[in-house]
N, C-alpha and C positions, 0 to 999 in steps of 0.2 A: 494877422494878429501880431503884436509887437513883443517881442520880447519881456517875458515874467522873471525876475532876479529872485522871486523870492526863496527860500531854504526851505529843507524839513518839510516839504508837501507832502499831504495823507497819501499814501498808495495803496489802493486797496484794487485787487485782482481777483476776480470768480473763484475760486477752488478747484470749479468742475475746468474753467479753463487752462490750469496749473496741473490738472490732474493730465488731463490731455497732451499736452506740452511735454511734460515729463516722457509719459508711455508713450507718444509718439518717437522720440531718440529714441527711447529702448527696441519701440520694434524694429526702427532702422538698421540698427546695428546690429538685431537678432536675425532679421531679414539677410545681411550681408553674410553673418556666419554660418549661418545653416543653407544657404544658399552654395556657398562652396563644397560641401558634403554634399549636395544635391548633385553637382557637375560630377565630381571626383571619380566615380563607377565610368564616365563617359571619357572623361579629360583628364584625370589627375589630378593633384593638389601641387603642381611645380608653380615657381614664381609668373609664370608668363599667365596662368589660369586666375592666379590671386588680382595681377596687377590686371587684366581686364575687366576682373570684377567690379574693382575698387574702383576705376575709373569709370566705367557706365555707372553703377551707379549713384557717384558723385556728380557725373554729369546731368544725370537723371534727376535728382536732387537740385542743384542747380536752376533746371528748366521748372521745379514745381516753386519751387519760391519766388522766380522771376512771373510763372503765372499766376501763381495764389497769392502774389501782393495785387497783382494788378483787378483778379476778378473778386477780392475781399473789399478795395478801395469803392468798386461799380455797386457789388451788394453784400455789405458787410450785416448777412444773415446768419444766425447758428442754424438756422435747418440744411442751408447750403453748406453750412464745413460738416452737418453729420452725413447728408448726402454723398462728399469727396468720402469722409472715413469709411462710411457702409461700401461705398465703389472698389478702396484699397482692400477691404473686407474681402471681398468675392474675388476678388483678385486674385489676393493671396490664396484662397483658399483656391481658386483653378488651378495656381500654378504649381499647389501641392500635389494636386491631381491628372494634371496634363504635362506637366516637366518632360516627363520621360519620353513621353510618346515624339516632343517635338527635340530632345538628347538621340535620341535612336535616330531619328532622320537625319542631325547634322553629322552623325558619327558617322551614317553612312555615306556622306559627301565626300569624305576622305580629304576636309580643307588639310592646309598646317593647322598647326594647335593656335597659331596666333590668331588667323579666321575664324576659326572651330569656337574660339572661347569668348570675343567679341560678341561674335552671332548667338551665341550659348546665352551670355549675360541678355544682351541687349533684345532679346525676343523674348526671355522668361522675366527677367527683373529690372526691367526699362519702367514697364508701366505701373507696377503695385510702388515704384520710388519714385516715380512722377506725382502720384498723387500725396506719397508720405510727405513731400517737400513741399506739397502747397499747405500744410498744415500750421505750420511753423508762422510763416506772416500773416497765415488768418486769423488766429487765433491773436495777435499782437494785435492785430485792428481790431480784432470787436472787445478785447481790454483794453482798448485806449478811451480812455473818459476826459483825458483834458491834456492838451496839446503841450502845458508845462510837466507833467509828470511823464513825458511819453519815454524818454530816456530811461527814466526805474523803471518804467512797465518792461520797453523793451528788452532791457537788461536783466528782468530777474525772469523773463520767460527765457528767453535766450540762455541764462544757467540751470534753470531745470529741463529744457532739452536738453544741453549737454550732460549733465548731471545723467538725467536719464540715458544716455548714448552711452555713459560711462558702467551702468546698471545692467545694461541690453548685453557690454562686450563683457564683462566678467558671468552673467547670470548664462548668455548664452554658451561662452568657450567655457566653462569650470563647470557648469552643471547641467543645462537643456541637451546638449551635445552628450552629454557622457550615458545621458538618461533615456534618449527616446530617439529613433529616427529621425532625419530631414524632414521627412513630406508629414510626421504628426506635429514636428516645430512649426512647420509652418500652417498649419490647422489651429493648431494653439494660439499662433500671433492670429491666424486670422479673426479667431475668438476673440480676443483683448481688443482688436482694432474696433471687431461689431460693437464691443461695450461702450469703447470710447463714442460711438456717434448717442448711444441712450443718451451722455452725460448733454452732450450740445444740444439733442431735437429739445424746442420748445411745446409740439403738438403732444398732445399722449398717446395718440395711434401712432405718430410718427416714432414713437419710442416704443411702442406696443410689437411695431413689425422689430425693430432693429434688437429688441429682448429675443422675437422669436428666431429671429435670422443668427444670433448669438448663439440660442439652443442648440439652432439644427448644424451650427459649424461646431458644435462642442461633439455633440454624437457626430459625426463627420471624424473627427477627431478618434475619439473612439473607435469605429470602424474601421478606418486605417491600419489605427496600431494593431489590433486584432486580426484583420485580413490583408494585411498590403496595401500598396497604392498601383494602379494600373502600367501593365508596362512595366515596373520593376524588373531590373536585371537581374539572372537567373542568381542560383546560389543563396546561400548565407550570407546577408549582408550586415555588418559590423561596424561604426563607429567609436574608434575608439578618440584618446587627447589628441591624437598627432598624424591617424591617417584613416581611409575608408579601406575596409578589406572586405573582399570578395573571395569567398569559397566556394567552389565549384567541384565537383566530379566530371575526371572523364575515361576516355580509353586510351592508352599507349599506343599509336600505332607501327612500332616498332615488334612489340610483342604480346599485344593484347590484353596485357593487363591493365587492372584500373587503379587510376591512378587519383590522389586528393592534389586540389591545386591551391595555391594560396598569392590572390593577387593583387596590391597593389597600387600599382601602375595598368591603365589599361591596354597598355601595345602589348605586356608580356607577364608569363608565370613569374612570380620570384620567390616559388615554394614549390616542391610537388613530393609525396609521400605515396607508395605502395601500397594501399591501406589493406594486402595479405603481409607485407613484411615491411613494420616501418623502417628499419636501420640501414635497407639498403639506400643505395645513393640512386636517384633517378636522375636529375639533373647531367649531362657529360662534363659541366667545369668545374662541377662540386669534387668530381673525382681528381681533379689536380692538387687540389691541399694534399695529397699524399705524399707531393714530392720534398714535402718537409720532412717525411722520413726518410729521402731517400738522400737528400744532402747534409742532412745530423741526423743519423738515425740512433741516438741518445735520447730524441725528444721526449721530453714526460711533463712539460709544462707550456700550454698554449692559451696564447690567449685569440679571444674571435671577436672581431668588431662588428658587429650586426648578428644580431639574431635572427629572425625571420622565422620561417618557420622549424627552426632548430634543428637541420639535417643534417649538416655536419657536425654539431655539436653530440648527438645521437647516434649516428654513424661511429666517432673514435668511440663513444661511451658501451657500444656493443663488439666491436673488436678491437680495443684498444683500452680496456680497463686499468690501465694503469697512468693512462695519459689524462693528467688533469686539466681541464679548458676553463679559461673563464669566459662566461658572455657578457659584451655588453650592448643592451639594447635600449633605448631611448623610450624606446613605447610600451610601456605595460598591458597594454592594450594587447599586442602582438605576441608576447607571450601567455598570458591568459588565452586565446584565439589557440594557438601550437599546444596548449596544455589540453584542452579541450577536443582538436581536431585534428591533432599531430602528435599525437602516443609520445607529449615530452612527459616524460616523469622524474621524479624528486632523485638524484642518484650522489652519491658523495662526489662524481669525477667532477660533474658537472653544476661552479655559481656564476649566479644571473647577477649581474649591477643594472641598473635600471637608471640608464643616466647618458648625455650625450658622449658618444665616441669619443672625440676631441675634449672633451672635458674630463673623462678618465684618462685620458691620456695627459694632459697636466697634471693633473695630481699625482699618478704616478711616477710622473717625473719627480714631484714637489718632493712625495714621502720617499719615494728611493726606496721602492719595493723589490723586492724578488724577483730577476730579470725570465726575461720567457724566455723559452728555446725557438720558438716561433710563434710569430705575430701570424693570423689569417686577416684578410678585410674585405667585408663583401657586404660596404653599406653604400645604400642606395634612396633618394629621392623618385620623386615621381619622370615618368618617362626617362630613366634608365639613365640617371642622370645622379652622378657621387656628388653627397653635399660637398660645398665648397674647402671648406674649412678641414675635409680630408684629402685634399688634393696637392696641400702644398708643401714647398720643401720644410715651412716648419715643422709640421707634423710629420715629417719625414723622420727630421733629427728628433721629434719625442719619441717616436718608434726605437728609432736608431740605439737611445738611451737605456731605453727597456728593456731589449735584446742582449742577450748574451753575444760574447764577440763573434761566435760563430754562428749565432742563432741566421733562420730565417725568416724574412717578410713574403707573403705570397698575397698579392692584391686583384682581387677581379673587376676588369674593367670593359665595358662595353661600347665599343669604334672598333676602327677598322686603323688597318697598320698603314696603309696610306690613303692619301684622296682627302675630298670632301669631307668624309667623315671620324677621321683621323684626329683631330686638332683635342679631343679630350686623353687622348692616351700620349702624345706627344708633348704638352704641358705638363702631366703628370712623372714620364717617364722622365723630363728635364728635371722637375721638382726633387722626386726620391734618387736620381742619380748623386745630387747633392750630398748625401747622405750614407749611400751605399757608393760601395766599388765595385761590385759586382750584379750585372742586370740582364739576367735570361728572360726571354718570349716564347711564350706559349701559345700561338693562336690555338684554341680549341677546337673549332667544325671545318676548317680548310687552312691548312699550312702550307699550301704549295705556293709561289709564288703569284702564280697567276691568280688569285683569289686574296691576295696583299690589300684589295680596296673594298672585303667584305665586310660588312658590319657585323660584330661578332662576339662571341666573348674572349677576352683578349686575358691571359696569365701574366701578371707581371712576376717572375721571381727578384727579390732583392737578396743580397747577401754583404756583408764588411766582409770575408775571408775570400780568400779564389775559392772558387767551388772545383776547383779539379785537386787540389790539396785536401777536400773534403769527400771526396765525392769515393762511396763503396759500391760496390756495381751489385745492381739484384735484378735479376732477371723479371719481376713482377712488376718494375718500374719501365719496362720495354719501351710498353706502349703509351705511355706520357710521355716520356721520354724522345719519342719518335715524333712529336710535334712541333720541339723545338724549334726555332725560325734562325735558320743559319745562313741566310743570303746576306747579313749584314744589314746594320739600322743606322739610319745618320736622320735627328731629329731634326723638323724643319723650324729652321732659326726665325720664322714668319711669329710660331708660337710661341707666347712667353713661357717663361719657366713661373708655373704657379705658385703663388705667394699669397699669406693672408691678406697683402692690400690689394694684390689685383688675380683674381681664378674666373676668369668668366667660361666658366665650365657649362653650366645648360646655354649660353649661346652656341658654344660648338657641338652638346648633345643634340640642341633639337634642329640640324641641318639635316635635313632629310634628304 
């Protein structure tokens, strides 16, 4: 057909096909966010979990448009695009209902997290995105009416996908997320997708089953949220803007008592409370922040970067009444959660900001607030890994700023002092050396030499003053004290000294 020049051609597009278009991006994008909260109990939420995500199923994506042009071109049917919908339909709704059971098996493969999350993605949300991406060019062929308007057609569906992709990422991260489970989000899309094939079938029984198949995935849905979904990891499972948290009870096996746990990250606890006595410390490197009293023992004003489940914060608030802390924690989520399951209560010592670390930390530079006596830092990402942006020597010096000249930094970090697994305490330790002049190690569970290449929880103390011009000897500090790491540390020059433009901190976290 030769070429038409002419302007201003009528463009007229179905409704029901515009409708479909739209809510197709949407569920994509809803798919991909609630999909991430579905792994997170298994994997975590670290960047290595995200970017596998995002790439299968953009891959996946990919492969449904490259087929669903091709099988819309052979038969451009709308019973055939409500038949792919109603298929993405029952999909989704499986994968709402069988995630876990095939999350459980790959956990217990014990791949890396890089294998672990590929195989995660690509087994549960390969195929429900295979079939979302053949929607897209079938829908454009059975609106295509004449070969000169094909450009507007294609182009105003192509922005109400996107349009709708843009609907899916805010409706799902700002509100579906904040509201209801993973496995009922995906119950829910899987409803929306049933609807969307009513709008295509031309038959009326063919619309007849996909109304009833819509039903039964809405009570589906229901059910869920009211009893679970099978397989569910044990605990109190939590959603909140910024992380999945797992509460669990269990036993001490140290001394039999029982203990609340608060998790995270799935390799490890990063809360644990006595739930006969909250205030004590359960953790062993929670008990190190005391050595801020032992190197100013003036202190009456702390600040704590990470909250968690508010155990150190709770801890000084019950023996140390007079030491005021501030927290700040990122996720409201996480406090709400510790208010709830972690005996935090309203007390004068102790305010909450609710705002990223590193972002109160500017500001407090900006306003040139009230310096602290000691800084604590014990913020953490998924798989045990500091976000970046607290690793480096900038936020060394905003600390540095904040601190009284004598003040202390006490930062908890997890590597090991040499080896393999070394390379995040090593960049970090380069970093705030910058900063400070003075830098004592704590390993906390083996300080002996031979146990140098343990992965552990590592103390960083910083100080600007010499700490022996500071230092009042008190016999209750013995035993911290006695962990000290005095064979000498010479950091290896392999690792850079972390900086905001370059911290590849979870590459050397996740060496196993």
């Amino acid at each position: 057909m030769p070429y038409d020049n002419r302007k201003d051609l009528p463009v007229k597009i179905n409704p029901r096909l515009q409708i479909v278009s739209f809510f197709s991006g949407a569920a994509t994008m809803i798919l991909e966010l609630a999909g991430s909260r579905l792994v997170a109990p298994f994997f975590g939420t670290s960047l290595i979990v995200w970017t596998a995500l995002i790439g299968i199923i953009m891959t996946s994506l990919c492969i449904g448009n490259w087929v669903g042009g091709s099988v819309a071109d052979r038969r451009p049917e709308g019973k055939l695009l409500g038949r792919i919908l109603m298929f993405a339909a029952i999909i989704i709704a499986a994968t709402a209902f069988g995630s876990n059971y095939i999350l459980t098996e790959l956990q217990g493969m014990n791949l890396n997290l890089y294998m672990s999350s590929v195989y995660a993605s690509a087994s549960i949300f390969a195929p429900a995105s295979v079939l979302m991406g053949m929607v897209s060019p079938f829908v454009a062929r059975l609106a295509m009416q004449d070969v000169n308007s094909s450009g507007a057609v294609v182009g105003r569906l192509s922005a109400l996908n996107s349009a709708g992709s843009i609907f899916g990422t805010f409706m799902g991260g700002f509100v579906l997320i904040s509201l209801f489970p993973s496995g009922v989000i995906l119950m829910l899309l899987a409803s929306i997708v049933a609807l969307l094939s009513v709008l295509v079938y031309t038959g009326a029984w063919r619309r007849i089953i996909s109304s009833v198949v819509f039903v039964v995935l809405c009570g589906a849905s229901w059910w869920g949220n009211v009893h679970g979904f099978p397989r569910a990891p044990i605990g109190v499972q939590i959603d909140t803007a910024y992380n999945h948290l797992s509460i669990v009870e269990s036993t001490d096996t140290r001394n039999g008592r029982r203990v609340r746990v608060l998790i995270t990250n799935p390799d490890a606890a990063q809360s644990l409370m006595y739930t006969e006595y909250p205030s004590e410390l359960v953790s062993q490197y929670t008990k190190f922040y005391d050595l801020a009293f032992h190197y100013k023992p003036d202190t009456k004003r702390v600040l704590m970067l990470g909250g968690g489940g508010y155990c150190v914060p709770r801890y000084l608030a019950e023996v140390k009444p007079d030491v005021s802390v501030d927290v700040v924690e990122i996720d409201p989520g996480v406090t709400e959660a510790a208010r709830k399951y972690f005996a935090l209560k309203d007390t004068p010592s102790i305010s909450i900001y609710h705002e990223d670390a590193r972002t109160f930390l500017n500001r407090a530079v900006r306003d040139k607030i009230e310096p602290y006596d000691a800084v604590f830092m014990d913020t953490f990402n998924s798989w045990s890994s500091i976000p970046f942006q607290m690793t480096t020597r900038e936020t060394a010096a905003r600390i540095r700023e904040i601190l009284k000249p004598d003040g202390v930094l006490i930062v908890n970090i997890i590597a090991a002092l040499y080896g393999p697994k070394s390379g995040v305490f090593h960049g970090i330790y380069k970093a705030y050396s910058t900063a400070f002049s003075t830098m004592m190690i704590f390993p906390v569970n083996a300080y002996e030499a031979r146990y140098a290449y343990a992965l552990q929880n590592m103390i960083l103390v910083a100080m600007g003053a010499d700490a022996a011009a500071v230092t009042q000897p008190d016999p209750k500090y013995d035993s911290l004290l006695s962990h000290q790491w005095l064979e000498g540390f010479t950091p290896d020059p392999v690792v850079p000294t972390f900086s905001d433009s370059y911290a590849p901190v979870e590459r050397y976290a996740l060496i196993q």
